[in-house]
C-alpha positions as CSV (number, residue, x, y, z in Angstrom):
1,X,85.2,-25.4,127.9
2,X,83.8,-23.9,131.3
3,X,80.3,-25.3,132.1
4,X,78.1,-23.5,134.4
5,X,74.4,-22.4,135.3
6,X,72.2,-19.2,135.2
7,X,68.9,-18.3,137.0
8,X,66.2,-15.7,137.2
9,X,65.1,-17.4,140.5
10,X,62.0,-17.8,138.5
11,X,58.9,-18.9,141.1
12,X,55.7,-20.4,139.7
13,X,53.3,-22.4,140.8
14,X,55.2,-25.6,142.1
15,X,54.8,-29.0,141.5
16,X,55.2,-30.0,144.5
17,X,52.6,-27.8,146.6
18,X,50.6,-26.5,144.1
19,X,51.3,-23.4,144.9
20,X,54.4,-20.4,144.6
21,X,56.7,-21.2,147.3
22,X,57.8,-18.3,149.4
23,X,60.3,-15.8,148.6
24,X,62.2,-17.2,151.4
25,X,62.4,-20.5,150.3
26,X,63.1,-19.9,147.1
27,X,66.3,-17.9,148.3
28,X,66.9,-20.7,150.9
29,X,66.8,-23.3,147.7
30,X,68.5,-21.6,145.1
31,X,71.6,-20.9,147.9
32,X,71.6,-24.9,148.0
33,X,71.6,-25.1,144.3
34,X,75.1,-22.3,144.5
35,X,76.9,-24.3,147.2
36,X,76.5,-27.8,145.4
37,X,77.5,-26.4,142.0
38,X,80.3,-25.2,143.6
39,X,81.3,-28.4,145.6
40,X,80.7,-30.7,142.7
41,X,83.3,-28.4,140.3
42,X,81.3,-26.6,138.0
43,X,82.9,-23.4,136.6
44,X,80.2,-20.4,136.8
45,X,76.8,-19.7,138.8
46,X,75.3,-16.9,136.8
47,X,72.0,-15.1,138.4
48,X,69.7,-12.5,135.9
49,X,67.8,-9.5,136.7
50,X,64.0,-9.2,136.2
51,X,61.2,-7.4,137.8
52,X,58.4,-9.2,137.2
53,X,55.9,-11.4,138.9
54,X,57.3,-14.9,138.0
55,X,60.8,-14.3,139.3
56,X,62.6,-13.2,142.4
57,X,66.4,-11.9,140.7
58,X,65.0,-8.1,140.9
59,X,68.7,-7.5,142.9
60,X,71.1,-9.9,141.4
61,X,73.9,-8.3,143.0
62,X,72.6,-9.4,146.8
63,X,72.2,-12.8,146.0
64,X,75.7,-13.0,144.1
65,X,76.9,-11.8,147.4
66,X,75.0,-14.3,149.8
67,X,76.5,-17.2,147.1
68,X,79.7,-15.3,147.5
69,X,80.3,-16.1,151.1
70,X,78.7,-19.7,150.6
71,X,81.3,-20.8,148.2
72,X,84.7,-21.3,147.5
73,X,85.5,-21.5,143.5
74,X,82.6,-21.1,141.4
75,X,82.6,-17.7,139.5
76,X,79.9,-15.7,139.8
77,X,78.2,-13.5,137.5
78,X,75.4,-11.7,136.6
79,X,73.2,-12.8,133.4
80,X,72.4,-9.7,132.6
81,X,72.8,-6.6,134.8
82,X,69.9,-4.4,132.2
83,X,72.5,-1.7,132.0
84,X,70.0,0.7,130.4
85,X,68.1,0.8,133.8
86,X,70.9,1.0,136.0
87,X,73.6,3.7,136.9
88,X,77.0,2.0,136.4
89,X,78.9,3.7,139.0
90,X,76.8,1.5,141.4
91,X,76.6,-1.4,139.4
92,X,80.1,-1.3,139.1
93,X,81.2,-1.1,142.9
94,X,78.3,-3.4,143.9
95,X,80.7,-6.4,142.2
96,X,84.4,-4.9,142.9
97,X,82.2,-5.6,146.8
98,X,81.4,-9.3,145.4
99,X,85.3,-9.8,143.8
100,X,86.3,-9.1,146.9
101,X,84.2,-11.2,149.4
102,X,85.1,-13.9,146.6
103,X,88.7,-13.9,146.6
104,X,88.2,-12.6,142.9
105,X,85.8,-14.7,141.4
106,X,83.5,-12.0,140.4
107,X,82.2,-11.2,136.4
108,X,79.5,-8.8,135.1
109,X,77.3,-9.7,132.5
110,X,75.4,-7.0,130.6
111,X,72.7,-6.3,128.1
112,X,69.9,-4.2,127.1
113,X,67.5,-6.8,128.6
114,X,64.6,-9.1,126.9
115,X,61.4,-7.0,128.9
116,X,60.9,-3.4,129.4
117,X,59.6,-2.9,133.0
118,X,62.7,-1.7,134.4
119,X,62.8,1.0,131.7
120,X,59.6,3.0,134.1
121,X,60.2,1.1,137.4
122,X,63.5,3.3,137.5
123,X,62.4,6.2,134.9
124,X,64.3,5.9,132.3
125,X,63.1,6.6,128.4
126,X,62.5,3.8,126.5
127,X,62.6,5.5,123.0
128,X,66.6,5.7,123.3
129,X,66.4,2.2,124.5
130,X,69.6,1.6,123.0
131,X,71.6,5.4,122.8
132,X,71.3,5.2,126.8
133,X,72.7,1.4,126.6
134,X,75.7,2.3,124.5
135,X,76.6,5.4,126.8
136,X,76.7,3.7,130.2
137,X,78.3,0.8,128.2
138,X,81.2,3.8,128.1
139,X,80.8,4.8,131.6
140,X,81.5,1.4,132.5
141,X,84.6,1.0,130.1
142,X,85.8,4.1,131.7
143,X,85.3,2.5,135.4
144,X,87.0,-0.4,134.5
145,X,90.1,1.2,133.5
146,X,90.3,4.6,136.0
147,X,90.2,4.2,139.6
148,X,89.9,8.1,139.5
149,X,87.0,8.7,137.3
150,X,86.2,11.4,135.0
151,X,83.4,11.2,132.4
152,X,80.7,13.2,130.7
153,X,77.8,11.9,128.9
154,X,73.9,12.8,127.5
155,X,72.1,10.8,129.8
156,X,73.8,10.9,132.9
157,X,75.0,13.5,135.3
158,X,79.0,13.9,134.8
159,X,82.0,12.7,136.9
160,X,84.8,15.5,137.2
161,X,87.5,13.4,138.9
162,X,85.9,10.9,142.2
163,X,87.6,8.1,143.3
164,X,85.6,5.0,143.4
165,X,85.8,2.8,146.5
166,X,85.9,-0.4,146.2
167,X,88.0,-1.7,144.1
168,X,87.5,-5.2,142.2
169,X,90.5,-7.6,143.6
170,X,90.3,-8.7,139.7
171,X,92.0,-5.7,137.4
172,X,90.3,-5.4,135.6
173,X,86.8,-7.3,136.4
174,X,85.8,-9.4,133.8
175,X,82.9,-8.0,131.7
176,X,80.9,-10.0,129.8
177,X,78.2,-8.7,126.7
178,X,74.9,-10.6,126.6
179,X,73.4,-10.7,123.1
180,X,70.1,-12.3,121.6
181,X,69.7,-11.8,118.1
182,X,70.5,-8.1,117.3
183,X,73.3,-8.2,115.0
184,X,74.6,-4.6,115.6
185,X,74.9,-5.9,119.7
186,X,77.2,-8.6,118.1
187,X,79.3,-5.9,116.2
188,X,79.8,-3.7,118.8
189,X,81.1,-6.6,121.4
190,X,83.2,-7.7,119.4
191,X,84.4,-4.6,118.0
192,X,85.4,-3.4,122.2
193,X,86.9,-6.5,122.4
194,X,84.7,-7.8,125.1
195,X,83.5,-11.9,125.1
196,X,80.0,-12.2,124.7
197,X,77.4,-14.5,125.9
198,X,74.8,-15.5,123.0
199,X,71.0,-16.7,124.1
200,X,70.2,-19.6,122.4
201,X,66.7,-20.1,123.4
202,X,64.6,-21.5,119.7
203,X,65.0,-22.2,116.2
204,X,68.1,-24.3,115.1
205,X,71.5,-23.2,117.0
206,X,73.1,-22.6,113.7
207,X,70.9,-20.2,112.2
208,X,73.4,-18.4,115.1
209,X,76.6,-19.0,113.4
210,X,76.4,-15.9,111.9
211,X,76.2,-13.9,115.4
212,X,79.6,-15.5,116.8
213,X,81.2,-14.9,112.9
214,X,80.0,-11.1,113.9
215,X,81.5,-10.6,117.1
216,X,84.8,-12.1,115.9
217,X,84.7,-10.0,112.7
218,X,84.3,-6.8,114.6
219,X,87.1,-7.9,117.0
220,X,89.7,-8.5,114.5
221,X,88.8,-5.1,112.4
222,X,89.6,-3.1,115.7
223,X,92.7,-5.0,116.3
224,X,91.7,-7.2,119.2
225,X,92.1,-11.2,119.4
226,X,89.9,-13.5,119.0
227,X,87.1,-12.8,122.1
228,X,85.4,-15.6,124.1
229,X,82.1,-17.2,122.9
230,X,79.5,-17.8,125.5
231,X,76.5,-20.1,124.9
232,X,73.7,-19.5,126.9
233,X,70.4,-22.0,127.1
234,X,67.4,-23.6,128.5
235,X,67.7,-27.0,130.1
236,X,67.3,-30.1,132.2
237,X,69.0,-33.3,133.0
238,X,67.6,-36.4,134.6
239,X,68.7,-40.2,134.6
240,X,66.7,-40.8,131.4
241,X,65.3,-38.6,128.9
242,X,61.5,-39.6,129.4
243,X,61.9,-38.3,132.9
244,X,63.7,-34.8,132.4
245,X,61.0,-34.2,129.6
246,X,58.4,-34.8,132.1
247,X,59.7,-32.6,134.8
248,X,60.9,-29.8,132.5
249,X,57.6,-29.7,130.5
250,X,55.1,-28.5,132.4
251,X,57.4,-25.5,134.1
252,X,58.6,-24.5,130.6
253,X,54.9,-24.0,129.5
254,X,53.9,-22.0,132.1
255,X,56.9,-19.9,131.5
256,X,56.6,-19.7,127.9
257,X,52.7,-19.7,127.8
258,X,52.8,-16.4,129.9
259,X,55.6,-15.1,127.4
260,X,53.5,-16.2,124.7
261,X,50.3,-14.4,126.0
262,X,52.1,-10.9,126.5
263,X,54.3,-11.3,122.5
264,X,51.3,-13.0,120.0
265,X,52.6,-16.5,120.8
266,X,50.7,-19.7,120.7
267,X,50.8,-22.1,123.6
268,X,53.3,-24.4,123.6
269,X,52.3,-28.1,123.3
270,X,54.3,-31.0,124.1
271,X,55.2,-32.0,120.8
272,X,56.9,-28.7,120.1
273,X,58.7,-29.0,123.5
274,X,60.0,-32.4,122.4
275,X,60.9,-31.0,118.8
276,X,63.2,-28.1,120.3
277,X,65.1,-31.3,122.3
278,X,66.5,-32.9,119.5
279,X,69.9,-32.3,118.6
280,X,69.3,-29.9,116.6
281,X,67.0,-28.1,118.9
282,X,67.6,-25.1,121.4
283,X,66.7,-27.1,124.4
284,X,69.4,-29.2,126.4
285,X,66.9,-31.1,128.1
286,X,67.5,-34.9,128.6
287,X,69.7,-37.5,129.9
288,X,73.4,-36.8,130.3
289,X,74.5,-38.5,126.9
290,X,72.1,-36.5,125.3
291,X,73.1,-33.0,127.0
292,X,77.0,-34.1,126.1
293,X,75.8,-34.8,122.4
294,X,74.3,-31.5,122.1
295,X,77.4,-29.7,123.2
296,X,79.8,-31.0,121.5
297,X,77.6,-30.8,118.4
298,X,77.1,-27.1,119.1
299,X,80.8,-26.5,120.0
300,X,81.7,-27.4,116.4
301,X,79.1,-24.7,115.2
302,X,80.4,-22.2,117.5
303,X,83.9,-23.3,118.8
304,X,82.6,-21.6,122.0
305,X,84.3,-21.3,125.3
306,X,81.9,-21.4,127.8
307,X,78.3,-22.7,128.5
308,X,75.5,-21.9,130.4
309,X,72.5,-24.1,131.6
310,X,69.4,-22.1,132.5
311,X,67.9,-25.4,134.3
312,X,65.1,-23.4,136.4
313,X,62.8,-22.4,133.2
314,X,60.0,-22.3,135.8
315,X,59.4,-23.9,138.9
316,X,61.2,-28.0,138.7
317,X,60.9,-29.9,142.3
318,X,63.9,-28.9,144.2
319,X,65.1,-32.4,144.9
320,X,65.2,-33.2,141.2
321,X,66.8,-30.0,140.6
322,X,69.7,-31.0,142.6
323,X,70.6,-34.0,140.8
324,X,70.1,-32.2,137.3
325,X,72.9,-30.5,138.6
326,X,74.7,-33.1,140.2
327,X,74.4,-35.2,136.6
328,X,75.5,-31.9,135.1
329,X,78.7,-31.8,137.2
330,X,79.9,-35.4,137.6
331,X,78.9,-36.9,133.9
332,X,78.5,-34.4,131.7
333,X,81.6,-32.0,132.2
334,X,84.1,-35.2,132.9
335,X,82.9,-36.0,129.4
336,X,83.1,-32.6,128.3
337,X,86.7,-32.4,129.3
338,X,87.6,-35.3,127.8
339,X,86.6,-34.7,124.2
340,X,87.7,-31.1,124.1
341,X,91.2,-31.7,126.1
């Protein structure tokens, strides 16, 4: 199983200075976060677009490409490019540029996003949220298999025959489906064939069985093998699980709070937080034994092929951040390894 992390560069008020840190240290940080993953042997640095107030990621693609020339193995992704929002001619040369400064290590993770504000930010309708997903879904198809392209669509302008420049080294570029709970998104992954990556983020993993059973179904009616399972979640790993609770806590709530005060939520206490880090919780937040536990538990739900650690639900000191992911690295994917050779 690859192991790896994803980010929104989220940037809250910090423990540390009780304050936001600056956008510049952020970046600074998170390119130290990249470069140790990569040195310590994880498989996959993932980095998600938003454009809100409480994270940074509003240009995934740039920073992929600043982690691209830090590092030597890691594979780098998006987690998610909000397709719906973007035109996928540029989306789709912006990573054939970061295959290439990689060596081919480049992937592109789509979905139709968890908020809305890119929907106006870039004017785009979002009554035909999904209609305008599903077509530039087919634009991207298309680009992935044509050098020369030539496609016509509702929503978008045609293309009658232009090359595109560059190229991905990778032929073709990996392309990954993001998925929360919408079955139909599930169906329709599967059914192309593509792997999809499946937020886990509350409730009781296996309530999600039935997503993964989805995608494969839908693969193996159109004829296509069985596609790669992603897991995708929330977490933190200290020494001991008293500690990684208390450093994880307080950034999840103010995360999750602010989530909470936008959807009818109610704030989250600590008992709940605790709750959701049992085994059977969403949360991989705890000591390494625990986190190895969890995944191995999951992996017999799922019988995934990858997972991904959001560890930065909020703002966690950067020191401590640095050995979640060094006790990520060196304990828990040795162990990993081991028990799924």
């Amino acid at each position: 199983m690859e192991l790896g992390l994803y980010t929104f560069v989220e940037n809250t008020i910090h423990p540390e200075i009780g304050n936001k840190l600056s956008a510049h240290q952020r970046f600074v940080n998170l390119l130290e976060e990249v470069e140790l993953a990569d040195q310590l042997g994880l498989d996959m640095y993932a980095i998600g677009e938003h454009h809100r107030e409480e994270y940074l990621a509003s240009s995934p693609s740039t920073l992929l490409a600043a982690a691209a020339a830090r590092t030597s193995k890691i594979r780098l992704s998006s987690s998610v490019t909000v397709l719906g929002s973007e035109d996928p001619v540029r989306v789709y040369q912006q990573f054939a540029t970061i295959d290439q400064l990689s060596g081919g290590r480049a992937e592109i993770m789509i979905g139709r996003g968890s908020f809305i504000e890119s929907f106006p930010l870039f004017g785009q309708d979002l009554s035909q949220y999904d209609e305008i997903f599903a077509e530039k879904l087919d634009l991207m198809l298309n680009l992935r298999k044509n050098p020369v392209l030539k496609w016509s669509g509702k929503h978008r302008p045609g293309v009658d025959n232009r090359p595109i420049f560059p190229q991905p080294l990778q032929q073709p570029i990996p392309l990954w489906i993001a998925v929360g709970g919408t079955p139909q998104s599930a169906y329709r992954a599967g059914k192309l064939g593509l792997p999809m990556a499946l937020a886990i983020i509350g409730g009781y993993p296996e309530q999600f069985r039935q997503m993964a059973d989805i995608h494969r179904h839908g693969a193996q009616e159109s004829g296509h093998p069985k596609p790669l399972l992603s897991i995708n979640s929330h977490g933190f790993i200290a020494d001991g699980s008293q500690d990684a609770g208390d450093v994880a806590f307080p950034a999840f709530k103010t995360i999750m709070d602010k989530i909470g005060q936008e959807r009818g939520w109610p704030p989250m206490s600590r008992a709940q937080f605790d709750a959701a880090t049992a085994l059977r919780g969403a949360n991989f937040v705890g000591s390494p034994q625990q986190v190895i536990d969890k995944i191995l538990y999951q992996h017999e739900i799922f019988g995934h092929d990858r997972f991904l650690m959001q560890m930065s639900v909020g703002s966690v000191p950067h020191k401590k951040m640095l050995r979640s992911i060094e006790l990520f690295a060196t304990v828990v994917k040795p162990a990993i390894d081991k028990a799924l050779s």
